[in-house]
ZAMARGU-4260 file (C-alpha; in steps of 0.2 Angstrom, whole numbers, plus 5000, padded with zeros to 4 digits):
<rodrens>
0) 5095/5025/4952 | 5087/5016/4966 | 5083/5025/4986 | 5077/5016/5001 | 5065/5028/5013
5) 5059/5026/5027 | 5043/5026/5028 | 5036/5020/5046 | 5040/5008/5060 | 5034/4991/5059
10) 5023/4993/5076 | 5015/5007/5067 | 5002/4995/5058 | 4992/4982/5064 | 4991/4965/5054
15) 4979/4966/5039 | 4979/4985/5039 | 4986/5000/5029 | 4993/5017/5034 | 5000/5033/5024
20) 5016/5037/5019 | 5020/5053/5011 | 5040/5057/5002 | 5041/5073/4994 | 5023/5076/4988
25) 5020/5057/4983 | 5008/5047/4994 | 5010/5027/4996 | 5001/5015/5008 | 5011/5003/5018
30) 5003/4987/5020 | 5004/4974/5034 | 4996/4957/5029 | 4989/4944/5040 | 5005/4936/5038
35) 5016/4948/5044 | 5025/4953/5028 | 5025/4970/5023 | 5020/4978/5006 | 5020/4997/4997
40) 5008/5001/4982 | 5005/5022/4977 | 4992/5029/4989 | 4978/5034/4977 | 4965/5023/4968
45) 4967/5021/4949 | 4949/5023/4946 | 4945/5040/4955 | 4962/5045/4965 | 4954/5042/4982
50) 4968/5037/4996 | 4969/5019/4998 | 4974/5020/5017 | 4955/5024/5019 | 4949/5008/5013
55) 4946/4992/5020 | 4960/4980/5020 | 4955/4958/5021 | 4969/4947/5018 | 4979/4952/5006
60) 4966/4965/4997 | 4963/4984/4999 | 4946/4991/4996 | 4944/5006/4989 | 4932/5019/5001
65) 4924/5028/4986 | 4917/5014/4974 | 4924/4998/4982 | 4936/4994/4969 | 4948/4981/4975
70) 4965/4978/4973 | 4977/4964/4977 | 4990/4976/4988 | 5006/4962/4987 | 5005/4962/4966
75) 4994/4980/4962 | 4986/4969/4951 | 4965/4976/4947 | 4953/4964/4957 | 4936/4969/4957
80) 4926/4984/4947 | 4927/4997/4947 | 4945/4999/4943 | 4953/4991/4929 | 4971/5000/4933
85) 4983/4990/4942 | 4991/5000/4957 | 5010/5001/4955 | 5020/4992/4968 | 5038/4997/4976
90) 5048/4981/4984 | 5050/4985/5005 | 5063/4978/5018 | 5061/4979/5036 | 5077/4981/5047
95) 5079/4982/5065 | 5059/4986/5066 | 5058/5001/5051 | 5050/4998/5038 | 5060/5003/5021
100) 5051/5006/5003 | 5062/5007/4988 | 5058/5021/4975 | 5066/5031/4961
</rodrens>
């Protein structure tokens, strides 16, 4: 079974930038792309574990902070070594300005 969080208001996160969300001990990162759609992956790195919400977000990319591993943040999918691990995805809505990720 499916359940929609909260995880943080849309004004909470500039375009082309990241921030945390944590629901009972999980982390994710919240993504805000350049075109103003939003996007969930887990909140660690595959390759090492590091928090992706301390990386470096360009277009539709995080950067990892530790080794620069990259990541496409709207499909998970492994861009660049050192990773090899795609990052999981969660599908998001936005209503009335919050910003809604679906786990379970």
């Amino acid at each position: 079974m499916s359940t929609w969080i909260a995880a943080c208001q849309t004004d909470d996160i500039d375009p082309e930038d990241v921030v945390p969300f944590q629901h009972e001990g999980v982390d994710y990162a919240i993504y805000r792309s350049p075109d103003d759609d939003f996007y969930a992956t887990a909140g660690h790195c595959t390759h090492e574990r590091m928090l992706l919400c301390d990386g470096l977000v360009m277009d539709n990319t995080i950067e990892c902070p530790k080794h620069n591993g990259r990541f496409d943040y709207t499909t998970g999918r492994a861009a660049g070594a050192p990773v090899l691990v795609d990052l999981r995805t969660y599908p998001v809505r936005v209503e009335d300005g919050t910003v809604f990720i679906e786990i379970g």
